[in-house]
C-alpha positions as CSV (number, residue, x, y, z in Angstrom):
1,X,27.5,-46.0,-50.5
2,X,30.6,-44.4,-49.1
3,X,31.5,-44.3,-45.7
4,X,32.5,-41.5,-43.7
5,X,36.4,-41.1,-43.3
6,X,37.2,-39.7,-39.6
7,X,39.6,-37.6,-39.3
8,X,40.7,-36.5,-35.7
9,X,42.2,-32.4,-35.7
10,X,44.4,-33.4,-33.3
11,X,45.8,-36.1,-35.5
12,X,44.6,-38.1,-32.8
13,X,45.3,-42.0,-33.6
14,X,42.8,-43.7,-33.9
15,X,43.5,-47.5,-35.0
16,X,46.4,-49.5,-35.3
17,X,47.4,-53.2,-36.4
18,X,51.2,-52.7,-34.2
19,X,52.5,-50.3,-32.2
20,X,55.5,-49.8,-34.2
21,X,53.3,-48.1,-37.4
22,X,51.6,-46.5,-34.8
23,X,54.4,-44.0,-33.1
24,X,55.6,-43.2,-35.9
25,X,53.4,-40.2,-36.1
26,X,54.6,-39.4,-32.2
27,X,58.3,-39.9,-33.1
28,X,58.3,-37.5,-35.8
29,X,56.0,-34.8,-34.1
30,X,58.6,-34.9,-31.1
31,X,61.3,-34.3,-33.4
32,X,63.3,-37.9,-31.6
33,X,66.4,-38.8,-34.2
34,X,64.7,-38.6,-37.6
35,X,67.4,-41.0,-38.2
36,X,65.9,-44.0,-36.5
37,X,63.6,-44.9,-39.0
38,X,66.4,-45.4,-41.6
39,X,68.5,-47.5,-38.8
40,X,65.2,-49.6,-38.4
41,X,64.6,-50.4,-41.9
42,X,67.9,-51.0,-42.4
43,X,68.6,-53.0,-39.9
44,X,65.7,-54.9,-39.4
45,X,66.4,-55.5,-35.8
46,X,63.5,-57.6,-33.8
47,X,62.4,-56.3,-30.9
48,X,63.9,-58.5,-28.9
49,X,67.3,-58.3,-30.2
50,X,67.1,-54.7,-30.2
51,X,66.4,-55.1,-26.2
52,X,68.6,-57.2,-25.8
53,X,71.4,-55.0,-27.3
54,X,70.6,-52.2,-25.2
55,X,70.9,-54.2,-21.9
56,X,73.9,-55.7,-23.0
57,X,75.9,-52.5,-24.1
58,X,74.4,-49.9,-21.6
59,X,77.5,-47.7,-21.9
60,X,76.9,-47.8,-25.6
61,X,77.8,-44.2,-26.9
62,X,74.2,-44.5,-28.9
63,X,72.8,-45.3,-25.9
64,X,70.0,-43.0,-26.4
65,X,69.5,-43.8,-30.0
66,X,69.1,-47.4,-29.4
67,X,66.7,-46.8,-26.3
68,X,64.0,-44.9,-28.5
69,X,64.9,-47.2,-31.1
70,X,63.9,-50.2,-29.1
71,X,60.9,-48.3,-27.5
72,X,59.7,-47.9,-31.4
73,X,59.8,-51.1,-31.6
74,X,57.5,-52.4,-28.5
75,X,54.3,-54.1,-29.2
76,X,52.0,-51.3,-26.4
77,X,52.5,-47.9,-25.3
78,X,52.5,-49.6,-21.7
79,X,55.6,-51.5,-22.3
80,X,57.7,-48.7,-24.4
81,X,56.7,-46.8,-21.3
82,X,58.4,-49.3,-19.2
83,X,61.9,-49.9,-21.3
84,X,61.9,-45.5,-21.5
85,X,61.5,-45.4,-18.0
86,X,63.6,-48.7,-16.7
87,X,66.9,-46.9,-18.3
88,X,66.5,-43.3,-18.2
89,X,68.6,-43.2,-15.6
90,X,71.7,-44.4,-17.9
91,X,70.7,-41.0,-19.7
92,X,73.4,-38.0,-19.2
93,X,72.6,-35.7,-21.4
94,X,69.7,-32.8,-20.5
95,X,68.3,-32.4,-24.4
96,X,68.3,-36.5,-24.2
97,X,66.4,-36.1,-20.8
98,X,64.0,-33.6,-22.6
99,X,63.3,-35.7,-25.1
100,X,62.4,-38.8,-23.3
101,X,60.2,-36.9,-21.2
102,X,58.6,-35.6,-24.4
103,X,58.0,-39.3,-25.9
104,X,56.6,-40.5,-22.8
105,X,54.0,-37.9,-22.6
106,X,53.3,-39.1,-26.1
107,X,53.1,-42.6,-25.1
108,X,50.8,-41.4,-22.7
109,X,48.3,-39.9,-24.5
110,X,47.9,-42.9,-26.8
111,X,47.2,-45.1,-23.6
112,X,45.0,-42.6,-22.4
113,X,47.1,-42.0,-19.6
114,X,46.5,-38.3,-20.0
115,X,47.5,-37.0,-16.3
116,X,50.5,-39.2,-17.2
117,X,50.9,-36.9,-20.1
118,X,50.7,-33.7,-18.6
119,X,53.4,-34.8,-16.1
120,X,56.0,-35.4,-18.6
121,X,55.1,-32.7,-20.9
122,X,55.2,-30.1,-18.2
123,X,58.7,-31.7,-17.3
124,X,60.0,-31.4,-20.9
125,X,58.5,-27.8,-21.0
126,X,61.0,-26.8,-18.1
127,X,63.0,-23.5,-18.8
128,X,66.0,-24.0,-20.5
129,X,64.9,-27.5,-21.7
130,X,66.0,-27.6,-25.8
131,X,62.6,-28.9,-26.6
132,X,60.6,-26.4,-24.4
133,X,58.7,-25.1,-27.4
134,X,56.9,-28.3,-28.4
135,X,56.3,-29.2,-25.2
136,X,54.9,-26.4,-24.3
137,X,52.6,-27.3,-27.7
138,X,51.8,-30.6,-27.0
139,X,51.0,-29.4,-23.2
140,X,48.8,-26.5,-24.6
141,X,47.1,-28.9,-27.1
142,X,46.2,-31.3,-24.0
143,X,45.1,-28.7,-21.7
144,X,42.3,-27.5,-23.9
145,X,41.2,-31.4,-24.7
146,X,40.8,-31.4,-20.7
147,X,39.1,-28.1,-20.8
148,X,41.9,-26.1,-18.8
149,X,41.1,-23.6,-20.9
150,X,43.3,-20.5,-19.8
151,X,46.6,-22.6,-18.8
152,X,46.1,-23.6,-22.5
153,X,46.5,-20.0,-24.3
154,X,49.1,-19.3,-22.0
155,X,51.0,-22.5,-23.1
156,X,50.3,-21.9,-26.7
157,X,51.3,-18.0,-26.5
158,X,54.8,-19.1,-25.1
159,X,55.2,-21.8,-27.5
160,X,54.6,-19.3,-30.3
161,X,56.6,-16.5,-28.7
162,X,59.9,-19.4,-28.7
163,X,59.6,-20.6,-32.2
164,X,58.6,-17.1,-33.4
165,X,57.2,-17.0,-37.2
166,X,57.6,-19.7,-39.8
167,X,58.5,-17.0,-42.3
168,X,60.6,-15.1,-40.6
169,X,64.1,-14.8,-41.8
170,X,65.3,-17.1,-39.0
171,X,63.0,-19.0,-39.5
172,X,63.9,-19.7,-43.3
173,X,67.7,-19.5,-42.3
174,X,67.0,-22.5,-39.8
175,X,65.7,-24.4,-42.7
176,X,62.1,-24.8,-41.1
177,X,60.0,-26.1,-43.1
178,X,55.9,-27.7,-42.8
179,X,57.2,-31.1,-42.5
180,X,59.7,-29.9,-39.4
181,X,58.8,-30.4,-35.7
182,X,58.8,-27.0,-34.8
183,X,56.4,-26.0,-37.9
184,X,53.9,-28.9,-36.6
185,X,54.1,-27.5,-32.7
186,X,53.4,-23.7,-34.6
187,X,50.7,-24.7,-36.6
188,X,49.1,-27.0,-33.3
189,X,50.0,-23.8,-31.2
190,X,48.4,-21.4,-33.5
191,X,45.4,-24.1,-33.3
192,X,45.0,-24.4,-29.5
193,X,45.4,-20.4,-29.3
194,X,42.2,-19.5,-31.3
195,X,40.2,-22.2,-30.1
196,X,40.9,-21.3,-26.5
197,X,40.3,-17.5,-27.5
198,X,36.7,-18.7,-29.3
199,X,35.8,-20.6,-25.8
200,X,36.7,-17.6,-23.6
201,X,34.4,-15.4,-25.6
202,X,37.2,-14.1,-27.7
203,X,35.9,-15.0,-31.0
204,X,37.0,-12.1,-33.0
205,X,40.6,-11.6,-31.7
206,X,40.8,-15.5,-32.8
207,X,39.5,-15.0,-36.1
208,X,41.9,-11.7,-36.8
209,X,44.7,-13.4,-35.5
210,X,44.4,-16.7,-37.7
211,X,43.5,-14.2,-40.7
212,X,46.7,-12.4,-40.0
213,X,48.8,-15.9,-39.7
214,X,47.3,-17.6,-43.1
215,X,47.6,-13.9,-44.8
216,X,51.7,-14.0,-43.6
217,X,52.7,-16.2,-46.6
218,X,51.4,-19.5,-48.5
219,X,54.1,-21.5,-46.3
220,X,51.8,-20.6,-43.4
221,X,48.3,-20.8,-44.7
222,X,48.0,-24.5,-44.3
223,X,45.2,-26.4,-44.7
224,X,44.6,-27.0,-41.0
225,X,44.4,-23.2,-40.1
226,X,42.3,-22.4,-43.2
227,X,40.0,-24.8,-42.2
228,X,39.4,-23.3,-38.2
229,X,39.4,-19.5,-40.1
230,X,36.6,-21.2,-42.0
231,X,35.0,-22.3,-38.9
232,X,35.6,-18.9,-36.9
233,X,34.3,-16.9,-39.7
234,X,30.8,-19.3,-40.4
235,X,30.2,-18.4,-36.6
236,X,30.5,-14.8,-37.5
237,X,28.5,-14.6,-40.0
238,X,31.3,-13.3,-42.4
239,X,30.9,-15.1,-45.2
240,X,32.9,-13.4,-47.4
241,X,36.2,-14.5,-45.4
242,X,34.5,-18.0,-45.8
243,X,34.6,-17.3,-48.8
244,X,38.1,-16.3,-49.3
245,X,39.6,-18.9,-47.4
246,X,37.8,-22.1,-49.1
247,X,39.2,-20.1,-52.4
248,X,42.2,-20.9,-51.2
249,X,41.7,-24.3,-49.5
250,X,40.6,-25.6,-52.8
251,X,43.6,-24.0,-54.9
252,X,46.3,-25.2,-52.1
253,X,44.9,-28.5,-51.4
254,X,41.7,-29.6,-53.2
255,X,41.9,-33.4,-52.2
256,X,42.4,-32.9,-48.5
257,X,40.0,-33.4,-45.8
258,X,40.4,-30.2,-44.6
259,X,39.0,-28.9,-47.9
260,X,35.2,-31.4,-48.0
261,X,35.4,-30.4,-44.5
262,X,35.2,-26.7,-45.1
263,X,32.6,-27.7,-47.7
264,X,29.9,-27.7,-45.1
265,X,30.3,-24.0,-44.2
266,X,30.3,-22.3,-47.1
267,X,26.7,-20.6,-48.1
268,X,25.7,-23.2,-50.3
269,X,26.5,-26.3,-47.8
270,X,27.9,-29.1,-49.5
271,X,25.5,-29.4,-52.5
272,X,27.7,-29.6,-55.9
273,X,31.2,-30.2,-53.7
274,X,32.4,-33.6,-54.8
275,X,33.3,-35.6,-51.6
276,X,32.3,-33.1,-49.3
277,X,30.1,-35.7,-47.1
278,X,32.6,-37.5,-47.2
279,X,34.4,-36.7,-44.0
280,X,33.2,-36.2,-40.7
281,X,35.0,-35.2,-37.3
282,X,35.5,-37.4,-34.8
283,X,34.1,-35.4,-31.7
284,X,36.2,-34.5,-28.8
285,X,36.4,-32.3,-25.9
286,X,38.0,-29.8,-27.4
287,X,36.1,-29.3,-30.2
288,X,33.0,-29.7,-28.4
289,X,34.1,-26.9,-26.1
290,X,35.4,-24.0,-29.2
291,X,31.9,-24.9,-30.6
292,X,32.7,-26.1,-34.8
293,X,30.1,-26.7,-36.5
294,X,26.5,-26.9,-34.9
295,X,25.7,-30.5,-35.2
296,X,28.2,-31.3,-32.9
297,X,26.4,-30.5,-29.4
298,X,24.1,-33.6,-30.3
299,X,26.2,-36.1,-31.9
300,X,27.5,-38.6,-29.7
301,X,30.4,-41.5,-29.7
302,X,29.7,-45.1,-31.3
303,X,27.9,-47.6,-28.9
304,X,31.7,-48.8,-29.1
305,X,34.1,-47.1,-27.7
306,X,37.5,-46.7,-29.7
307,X,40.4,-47.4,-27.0
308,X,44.5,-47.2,-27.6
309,X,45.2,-50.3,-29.4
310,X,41.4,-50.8,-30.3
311,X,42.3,-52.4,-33.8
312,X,38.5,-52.0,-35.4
313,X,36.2,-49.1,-34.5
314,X,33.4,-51.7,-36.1
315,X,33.7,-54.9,-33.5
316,X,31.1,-55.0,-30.9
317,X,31.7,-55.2,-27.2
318,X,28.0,-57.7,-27.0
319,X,25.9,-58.7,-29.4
320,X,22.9,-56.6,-28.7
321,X,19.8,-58.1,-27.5
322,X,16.9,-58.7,-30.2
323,X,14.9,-54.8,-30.6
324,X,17.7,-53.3,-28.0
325,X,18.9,-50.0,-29.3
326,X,22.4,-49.1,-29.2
327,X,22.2,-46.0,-29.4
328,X,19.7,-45.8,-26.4
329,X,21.7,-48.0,-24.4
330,X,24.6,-45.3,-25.0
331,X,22.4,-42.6,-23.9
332,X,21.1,-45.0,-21.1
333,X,25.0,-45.1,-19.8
334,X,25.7,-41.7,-20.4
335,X,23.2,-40.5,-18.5
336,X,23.3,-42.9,-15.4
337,X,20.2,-44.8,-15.7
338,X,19.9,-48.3,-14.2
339,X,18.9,-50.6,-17.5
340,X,16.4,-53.3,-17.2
341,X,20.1,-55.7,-17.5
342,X,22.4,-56.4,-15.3
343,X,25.7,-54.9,-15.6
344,X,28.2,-57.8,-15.1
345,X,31.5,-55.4,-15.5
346,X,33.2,-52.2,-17.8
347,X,35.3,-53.0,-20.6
348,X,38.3,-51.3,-21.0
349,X,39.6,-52.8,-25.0
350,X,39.4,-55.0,-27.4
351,X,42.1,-56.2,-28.8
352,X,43.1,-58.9,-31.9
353,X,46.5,-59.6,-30.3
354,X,46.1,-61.4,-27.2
355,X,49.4,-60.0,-25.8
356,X,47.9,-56.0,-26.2
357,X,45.1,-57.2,-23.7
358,X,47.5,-58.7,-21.3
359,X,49.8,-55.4,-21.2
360,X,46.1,-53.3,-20.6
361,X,45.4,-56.1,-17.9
362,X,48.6,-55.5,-16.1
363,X,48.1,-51.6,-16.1
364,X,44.9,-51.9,-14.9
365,X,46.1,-54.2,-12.3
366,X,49.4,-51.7,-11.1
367,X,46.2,-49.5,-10.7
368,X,44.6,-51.7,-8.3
369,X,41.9,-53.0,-11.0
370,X,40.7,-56.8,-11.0
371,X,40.9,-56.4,-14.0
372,X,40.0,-59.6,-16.3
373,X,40.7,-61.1,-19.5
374,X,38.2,-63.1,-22.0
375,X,38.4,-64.2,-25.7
376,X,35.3,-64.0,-28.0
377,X,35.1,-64.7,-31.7
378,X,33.2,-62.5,-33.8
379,X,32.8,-64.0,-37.7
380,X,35.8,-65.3,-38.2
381,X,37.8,-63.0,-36.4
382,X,38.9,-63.8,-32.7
383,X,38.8,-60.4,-30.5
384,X,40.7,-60.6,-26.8
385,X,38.3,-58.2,-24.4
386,X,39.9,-56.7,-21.4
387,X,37.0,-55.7,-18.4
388,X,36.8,-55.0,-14.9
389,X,34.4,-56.8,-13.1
390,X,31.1,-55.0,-11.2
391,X,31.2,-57.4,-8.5
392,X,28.2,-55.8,-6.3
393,X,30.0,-52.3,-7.2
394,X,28.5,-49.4,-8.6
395,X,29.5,-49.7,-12.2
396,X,29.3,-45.4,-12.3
397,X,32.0,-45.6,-9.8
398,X,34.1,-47.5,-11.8
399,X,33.8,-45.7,-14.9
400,X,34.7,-42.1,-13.1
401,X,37.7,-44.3,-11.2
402,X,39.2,-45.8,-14.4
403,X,38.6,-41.9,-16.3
404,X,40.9,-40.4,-13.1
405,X,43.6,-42.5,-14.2
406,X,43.4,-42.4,-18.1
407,X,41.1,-45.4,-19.2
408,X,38.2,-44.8,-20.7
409,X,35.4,-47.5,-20.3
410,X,31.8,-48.9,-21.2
411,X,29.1,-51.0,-19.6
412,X,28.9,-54.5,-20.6
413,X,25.3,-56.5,-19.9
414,X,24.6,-59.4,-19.4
């Protein structure tokens, strides 16, 4: 039987074997020196000699290059926070400036760190900054997760109303294309706009204006924006747009996720759509809060919960006890209710590399955590779990106090 493939509309990541594979997807969607990936491969500087370069040569006229080079290179989020933020100083330049700020909001959304995030976003999203457009996207984007719901569409609406139309003629004379920054911050605009218009009531202006963006040209009706017209109109009760649009998903991109996704909206459901149960939403805030489709409101996270740096979704915090229910003991949390166990402490991630716990460790510590470190093996696979002891405290306390500063966390029994 196949399993369901997750995929996040945020292009949230999810898992990750190093940190290097995984900001690639941040380093291209902030537009940092597309170059640096070539200067990597070729090369092939460690990570230590690439930090070691940049302390030596700090007057380096690359300076900037090799800092987000080196950063790339770092084994956590935490610690390519540290080397952006250790030398920023040395940086001159304001469109450098802007861009560091724009990467370290980055980093901080992958450690979870998201009042981090909105910090350096809204710094990169200062007038006159040469990046105010995407991070004014990224900052929209981020807003709606945390249900800021009106501070979202306004970001959004002035990203949009800077990068202007994907098919306009300076658009095409720009060379902007659906692989460019700017065309990712549109389409994640365009995105944040209806889905904050839906949750303020506004369903129809969302669903004209996406109708009116995927009608503009093909470049613009991409797969993503299909897909939440899809959505919009199932709500509606206009089927025949459903219609339409899946049409359309199908002829443009009949393999995409976006397409088995759609699947489940159409008046037939899935039945006779090859695939189409094959991919399943991971939920989220946002989505949760612009509604999607209607099995959402009751489905809840794995027992397990998925941290930065979490390399398997699959390994378990604690063997469960003989005829314990997981997913009862999630609710159990959720909803505040003392178990029949004893809490001993929260855990905070699970890592395979022992050095990815001891960076989370040290955060949680510069966050006044006691935060603790023990190694379990599960199979044949040794996993390295990061926790914060109960000691006598109220464990709900310690779950809201680690979610105020960016790390989300579960019970562990004993």
């Amino acid at each position: 039987m196949h399993q369901p493939i997750a995929v996040c509309q945020h292009s949230r990541i999810r898992s990750h074997r190093r940190f290097a594979r995984l900001v690639l997807c941040a380093l291209l969607a902030t537009g940092v020196a597309f170059t640096l990936t070539a200067q990597s491969s070729s090369n092939e500087l460690s990570f230590a000699d690439s930090l070691q370069r940049l302390e030596r040569q700090p007057e380096h006229p690359q300076f900037f290059e090799r800092l987000t080079e080196t950063a790339l290179l770092a084994d956590s989020p935490g610690l390519a926070s540290e080397i952006l933020l250790k030398h920023r100083h040395r940086i001159r330049r304001a469109h450098e400036l802007a861009e560091i700020d724009l990467l370290l909001g980055r980093f901080s959304q992958i450690r979870s760190d998201l009042s981090g995030a909105l910090e350096y976003f809204s710094a990169a999203a200062a007038p006159d900054t040469p990046v105010r457009a995407r991070a004014l996207s990224s900052l929209a984007a981020l807003q709606l997760e945390l249900g800021e719901v009106e501070a979202a569409l306004s970001s959004a609406q002035q990203s949009l109303e800077l990068i202007g139309s994907p098919s306009s003629e300076l658009s095409e004379s720009n060379g902007l294309n659906t692989r460019d920054p700017e065309f990712l911050s549109w389409e994640r605009s365009v995105l944040t706009q209806t889905s904050a218009l839906a949750a303020l009531g506004r369903a129809d202006e969302a669903q004209d204006l996406l109708e009116a963006k995927v009608n503009e040209s093909s470049r613009t009706a991409t797969p993503a924006l299909l897909l939440r017209l899809i959505e919009l109109a199932s709500e509606q009760g206009k089927h025949d747009v459903v219609e339409k649009s899946y049409d359309t998903l199908v002829a443009s991109a009949p393999d995409s996720p976006e397409r088995r996704l759609a699947a489940r909206y159409r008046e037939g459901g899935t039945e006779g759509v090859v695939g189409a149960g094959l991919v399943e939403y991971f939920p989220s805030p946002s989505r949760l809060l612009s509604g999607g489709s209607p099995e959402l409101a009751t489905r809840r996270e794995p027992s397990v919960a998925a941290t930065p740096d979490t390399p398997s979704r699959a390994e378990p915090a604690d063997p469960p006890e003989p005829g314990a229910s997981t997913s009862r003991e999630t609710d159990t949390q959720t909803r505040g209710v003392t178990s029949a166990r004893s809490v001993y402490g929260v855990q905070t991630g699970s890592f395979r590399d022992a050095e990815n716990a001891e960076y989370m460790v040290r955060d949680l510590e510069d966050r006044n955590f006691a935060a603790r470190q023990r190694s379990r093996t599960v199979g044949e696979n040794e996993f390295h779990q990061v926790y914060v002891p109960v000691a006598g405290a109220d464990p709900q306390e310690i779950l809201v106090r680690l979610k105020e500063v960016g790390f989300e966390g579960f019970l562990l029994f004993e």
